[in-house]
N, C-alpha and C positions, 0 to 999 in steps of 0.2 A: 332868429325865430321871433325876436318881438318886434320887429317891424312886417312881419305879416299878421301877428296875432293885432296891434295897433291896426294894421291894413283893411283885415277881416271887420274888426270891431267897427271902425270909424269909418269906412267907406263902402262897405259891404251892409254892416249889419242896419246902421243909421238909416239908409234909405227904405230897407224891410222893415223898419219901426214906424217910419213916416204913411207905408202901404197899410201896413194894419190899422194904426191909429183912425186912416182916415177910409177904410174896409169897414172895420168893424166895433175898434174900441170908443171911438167917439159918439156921442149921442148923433143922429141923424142931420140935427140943424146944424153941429158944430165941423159935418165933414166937406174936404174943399174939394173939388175932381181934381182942381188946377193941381193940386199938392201931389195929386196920383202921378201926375204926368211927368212931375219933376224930379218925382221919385224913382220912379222908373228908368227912366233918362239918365239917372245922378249913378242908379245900381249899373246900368249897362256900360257907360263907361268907365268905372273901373273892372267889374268882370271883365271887360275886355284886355285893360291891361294885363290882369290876372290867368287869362285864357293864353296871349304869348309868353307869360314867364313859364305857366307851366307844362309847353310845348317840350317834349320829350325831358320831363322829371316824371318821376313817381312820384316825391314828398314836397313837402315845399320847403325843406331844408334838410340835406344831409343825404343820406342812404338808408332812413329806417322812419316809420312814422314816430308822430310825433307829437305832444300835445297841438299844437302847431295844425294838424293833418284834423283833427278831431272836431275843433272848435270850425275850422272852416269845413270841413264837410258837414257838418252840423246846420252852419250859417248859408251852403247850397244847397241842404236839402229842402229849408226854408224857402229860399228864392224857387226853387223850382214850386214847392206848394203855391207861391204867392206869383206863379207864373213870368218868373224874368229869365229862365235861364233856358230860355230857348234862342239856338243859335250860338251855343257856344260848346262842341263836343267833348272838347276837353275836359272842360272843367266838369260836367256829366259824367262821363269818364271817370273822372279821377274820382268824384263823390260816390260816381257805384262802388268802385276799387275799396274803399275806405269804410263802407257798410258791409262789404263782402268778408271783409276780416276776419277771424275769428274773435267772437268777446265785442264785438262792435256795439256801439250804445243802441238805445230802440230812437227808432225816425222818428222826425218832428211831430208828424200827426200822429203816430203811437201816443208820441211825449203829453200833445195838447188834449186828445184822446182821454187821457188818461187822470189829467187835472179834471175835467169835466164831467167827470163819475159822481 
């Protein structure tokens, strides 16, 4: 489990940090497009690796979710607001799978939603 949690964080979440930064947390003058592109590009292939490991699993370790399942549906429900998880069913899949739960956390835009009061 923490080499997906490491996985999610460092090669998933890092490039959604880079799309924001340079979307919308950076002043205007400070944002670079080139940075978008590479972000983008940086997300897409590991999702993809991430897209055939979790070809016929439910979890991403074990038989039962996991914190593991939480934080990375969490970290695609991001990428889908920040539009990179398109073309990848799977992992869609599994992220709706994971919000459909019972007790599931509220979605990202809920979450950001919800600071923003």
């Amino acid at each position: 489990m923490i080499r997906w949690l490491l996985f999610t964080t460092t090669e998933l979440e890092q490039p959604l940090w880079r799309i924001a930064r340079h979307t919308s947390l950076y002043p205007e003058n400070k944002r670079l497009p080139g940075e978008l592109a590479l972000a983008r590009d940086d997300f897409a292939a590991m999702a993809k690796v991430l897209e055939v490991y979790m070809s016929g699993r439910k979890f991403v370790v074990g038989n039962s979710a996991t914190v593991g399942d939480f934080v990375l549906a969490y970290t695609l429900d991001w990428a889908k607001l920040a539009n990179v998880l398109d073309g990848l069913p799977r992992l869609e899949a599994y992220m709706e799978e994971m919000y459909a739960r019972p007790h599931a956390p509220m979605r990202i835009k809920a979450a950001f939603a919800s600071i923003r009061r």
